[in-house]
C-alpha positions in Angstrom: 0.0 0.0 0.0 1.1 3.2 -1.4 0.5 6.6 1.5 -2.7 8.2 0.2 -0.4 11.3 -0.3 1.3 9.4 -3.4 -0.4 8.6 -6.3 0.8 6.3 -9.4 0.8 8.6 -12.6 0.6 6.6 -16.2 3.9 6.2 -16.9 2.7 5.0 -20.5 1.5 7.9 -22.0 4.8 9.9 -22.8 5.0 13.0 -21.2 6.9 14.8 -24.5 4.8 13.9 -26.6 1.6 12.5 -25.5 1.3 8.8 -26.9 0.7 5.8 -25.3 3.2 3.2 -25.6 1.5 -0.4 -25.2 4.4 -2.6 -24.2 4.5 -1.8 -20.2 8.0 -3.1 -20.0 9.9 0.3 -22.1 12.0 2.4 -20.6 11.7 5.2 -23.9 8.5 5.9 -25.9 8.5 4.4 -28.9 7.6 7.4 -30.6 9.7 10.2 -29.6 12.7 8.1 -27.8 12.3 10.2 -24.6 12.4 8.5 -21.6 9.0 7.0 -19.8 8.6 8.3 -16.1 8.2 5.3 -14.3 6.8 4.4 -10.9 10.2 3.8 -9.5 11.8 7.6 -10.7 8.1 8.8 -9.7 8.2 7.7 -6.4 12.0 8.6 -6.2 11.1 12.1 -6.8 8.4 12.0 -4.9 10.1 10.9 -1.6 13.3 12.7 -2.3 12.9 15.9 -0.1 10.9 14.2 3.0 12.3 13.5 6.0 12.7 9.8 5.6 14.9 10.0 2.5 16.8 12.8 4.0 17.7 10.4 6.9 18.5 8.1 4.7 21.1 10.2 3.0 22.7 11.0 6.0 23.0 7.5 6.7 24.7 7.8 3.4 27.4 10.2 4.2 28.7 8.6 7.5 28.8 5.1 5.2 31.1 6.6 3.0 33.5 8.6 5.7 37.2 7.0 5.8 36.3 5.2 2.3 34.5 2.6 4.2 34.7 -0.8 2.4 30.6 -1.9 2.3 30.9 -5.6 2.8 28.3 -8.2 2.6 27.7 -8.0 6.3 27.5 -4.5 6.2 25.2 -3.7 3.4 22.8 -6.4 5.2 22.9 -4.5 8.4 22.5 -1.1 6.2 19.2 -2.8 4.7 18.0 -3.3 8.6 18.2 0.2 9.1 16.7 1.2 6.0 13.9 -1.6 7.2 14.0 0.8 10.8 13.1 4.0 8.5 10.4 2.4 6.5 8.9 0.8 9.8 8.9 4.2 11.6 7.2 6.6 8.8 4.9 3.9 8.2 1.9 5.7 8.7 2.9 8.7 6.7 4.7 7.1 3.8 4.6 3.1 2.9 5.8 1.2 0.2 8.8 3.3 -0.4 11.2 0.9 1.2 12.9 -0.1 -2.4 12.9 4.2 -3.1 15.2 4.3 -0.1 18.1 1.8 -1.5 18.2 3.6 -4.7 18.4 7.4 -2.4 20.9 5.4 -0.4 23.2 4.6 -3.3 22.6 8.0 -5.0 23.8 9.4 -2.3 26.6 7.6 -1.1 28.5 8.7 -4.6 27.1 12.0 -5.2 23.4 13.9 -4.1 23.6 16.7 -1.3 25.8 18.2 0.8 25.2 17.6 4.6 24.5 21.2 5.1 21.9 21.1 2.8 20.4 17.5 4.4 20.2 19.8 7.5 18.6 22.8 5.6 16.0 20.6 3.9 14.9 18.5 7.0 12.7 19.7 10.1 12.1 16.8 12.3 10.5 16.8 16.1 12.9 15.6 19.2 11.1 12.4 18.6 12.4 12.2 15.2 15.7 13.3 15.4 16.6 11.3 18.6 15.7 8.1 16.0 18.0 9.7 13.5 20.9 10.1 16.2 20.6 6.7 16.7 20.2 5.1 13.3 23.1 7.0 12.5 25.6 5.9 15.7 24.4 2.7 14.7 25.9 2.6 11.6 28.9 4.3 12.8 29.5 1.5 15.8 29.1 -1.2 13.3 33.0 -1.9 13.8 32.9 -1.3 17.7 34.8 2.2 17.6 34.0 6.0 16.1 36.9 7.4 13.9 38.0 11.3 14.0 36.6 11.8 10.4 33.3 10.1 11.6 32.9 12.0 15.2 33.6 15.7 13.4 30.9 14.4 10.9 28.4 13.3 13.7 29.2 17.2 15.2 28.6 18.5 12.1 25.5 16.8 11.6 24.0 17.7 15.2 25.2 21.4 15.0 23.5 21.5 11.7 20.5 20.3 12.7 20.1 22.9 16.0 20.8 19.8 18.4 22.4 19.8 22.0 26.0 18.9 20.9 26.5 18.0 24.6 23.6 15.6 25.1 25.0 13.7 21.8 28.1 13.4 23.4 26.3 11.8 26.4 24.4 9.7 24.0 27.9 8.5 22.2 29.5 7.9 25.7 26.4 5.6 26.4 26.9 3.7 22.9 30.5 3.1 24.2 29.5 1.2 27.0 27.2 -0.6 25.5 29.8 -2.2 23.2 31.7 -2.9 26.0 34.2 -0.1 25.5 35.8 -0.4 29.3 38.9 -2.4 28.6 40.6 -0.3 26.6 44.1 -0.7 26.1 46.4 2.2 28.0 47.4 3.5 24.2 43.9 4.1 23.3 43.2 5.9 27.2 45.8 8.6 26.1 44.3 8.6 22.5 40.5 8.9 23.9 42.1 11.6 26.4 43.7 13.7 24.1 40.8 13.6 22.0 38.4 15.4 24.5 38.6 19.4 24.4 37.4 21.4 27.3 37.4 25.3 26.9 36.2 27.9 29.2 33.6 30.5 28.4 35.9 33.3 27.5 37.7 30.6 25.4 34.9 29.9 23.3 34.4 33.4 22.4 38.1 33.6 21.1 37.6 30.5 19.2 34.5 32.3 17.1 36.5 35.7 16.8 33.8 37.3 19.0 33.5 39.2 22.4 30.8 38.8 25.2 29.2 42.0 24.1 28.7 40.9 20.8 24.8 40.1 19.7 23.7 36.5 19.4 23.6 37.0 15.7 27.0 38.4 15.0 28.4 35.4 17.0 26.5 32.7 14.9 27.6 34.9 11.5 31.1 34.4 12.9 30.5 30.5 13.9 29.0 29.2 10.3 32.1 31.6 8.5 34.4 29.3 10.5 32.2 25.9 10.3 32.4 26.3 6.5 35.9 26.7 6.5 36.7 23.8 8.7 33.5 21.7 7.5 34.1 17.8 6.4 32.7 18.3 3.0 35.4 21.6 2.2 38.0 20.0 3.8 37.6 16.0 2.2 37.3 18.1 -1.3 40.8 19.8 -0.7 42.4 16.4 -0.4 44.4 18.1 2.5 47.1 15.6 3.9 46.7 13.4 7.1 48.3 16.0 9.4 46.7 18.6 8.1 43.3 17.1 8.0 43.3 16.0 11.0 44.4 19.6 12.9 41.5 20.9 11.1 39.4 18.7 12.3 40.7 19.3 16.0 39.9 23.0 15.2 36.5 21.9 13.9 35.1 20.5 17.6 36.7 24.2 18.7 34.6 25.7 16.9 31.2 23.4 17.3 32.2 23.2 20.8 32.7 27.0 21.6 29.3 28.2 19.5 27.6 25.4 21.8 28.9 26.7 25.0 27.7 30.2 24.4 24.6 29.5 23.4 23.9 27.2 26.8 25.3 30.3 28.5 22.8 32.9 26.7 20.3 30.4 26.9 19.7 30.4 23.2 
């Protein structure tokens, strides 16, 4: 069952130039040579800017961070949470389960940009705590969260106007879960090293602001500085290692400091 919202169009009867093409199998009319619009590309378009496909693009970007290799086991346990999506938008959108492993592969090699995915989507707390998770999921597939996928995740929950401290909570949670407790004393000091903890005044150096500034010259300065340092800019510039990664350092800074004076303005 298709959601009432969607309706099937004749995909027969050429849209260029009107005739009906009798052999429901075609891809091109048979007349003009112009492609049909099938039911898949018409659902496709159809679901493409709701919520459901959106998460499913971002599920899309964290697949591909560090050039992850999508084995068999993997892609199965990417088709489970494509099944989670489906299951939970069932009311407002079924039978669009198949639409979201075609916008997961479309994706994955080209589509949008995560700011945009965070642009485009406006979900409730209920929804985007399901995205959060969906998304860690993924990410703790292997047991551990790399730095490329952690400053995407902070990306992602700046972008979408989400506590960037109450993620962290969340991610500190997924730890334990997969039994992250008996570490080895090498990856301590790496864990260590990779927390940040800056003061107030701190954060406002970070953003090139000052206390007096208004809330809105503070966030012009933060998404000046979150473009500069984003994932998206920085993968493009095929920066090296060292590089990457001290921009990436500079990119919790910066997600870090705009969240710290907000909690303190109470924005």
């Amino acid at each position: 069952m298709f959601s009432l919202k969607f309706k099937t169009q004749e995909y027969r009867i050429c849209k260029h130039c009107s005739e009906f093409n009798p052999d429901k199998d075609a891809k091109f009319c048979i007349f003009c040579g112009k492609e049909l619009y099938h039911v898949a590309r018409q659902k496709f378009d159809y679901i493409y800017s709701k919520n459901p496909a959106i998460m499913v693009a971002f599920l899309a970007k964290v697949a591909k961070v560090d050039n992850k290799i999508i084995t068999q086991d993997l892609s199965k346990f990417i088709s489970s949470l494509l099944d989670k999506i489906e299951m939970f938008y069932t009311k407002e959108y079924s039978g669009f389960r198949n639409t979201y492993a075609s916008i997961f592969e479309y994706e994955k090699s080209q589509g949008r940009s995560i700011s945009e995915l965070c642009s485009n989507i406006r979900i409730s707390k209920e929804e985007a705590d399901f995205l959060v998770c969906l998304l860690l999921d993924l990410i703790y597939y292997d047991k551990q969260m790399s730095a490329n996928e952690n400053t995407l995740m902070e990306n992602i929950i700046i972008g979408l106007g989400l506590n960037l401290i109450s993620f962290r909570e969340i991610k500190i949670r997924y730890e334990q879960i997969y039994n992250f407790t008996h570490e080895n004393t090498q990856q301590k000091q790496e864990k260590h090293q990779d927390e940040i903890k800056i003061t107030l005044e701190q954060a406002y150096e970070i953003l090139n602001s000052h206390p007096n500034d208004d809330f809105e010259s503070i966030k012009k300065n933060y998404r000046k500085l979150a473009k500069e340092y984003h994932y998206d800019n920085l993968h493009s510039k095929e920066l090296p290692p060292e590089l990457l990664k001290i921009a990436q350092e500079m990119m919790k800074k910066i997600n870090l400091a705009y969240e710290i004076i907000k909690q303190a303005r109470g924005e």
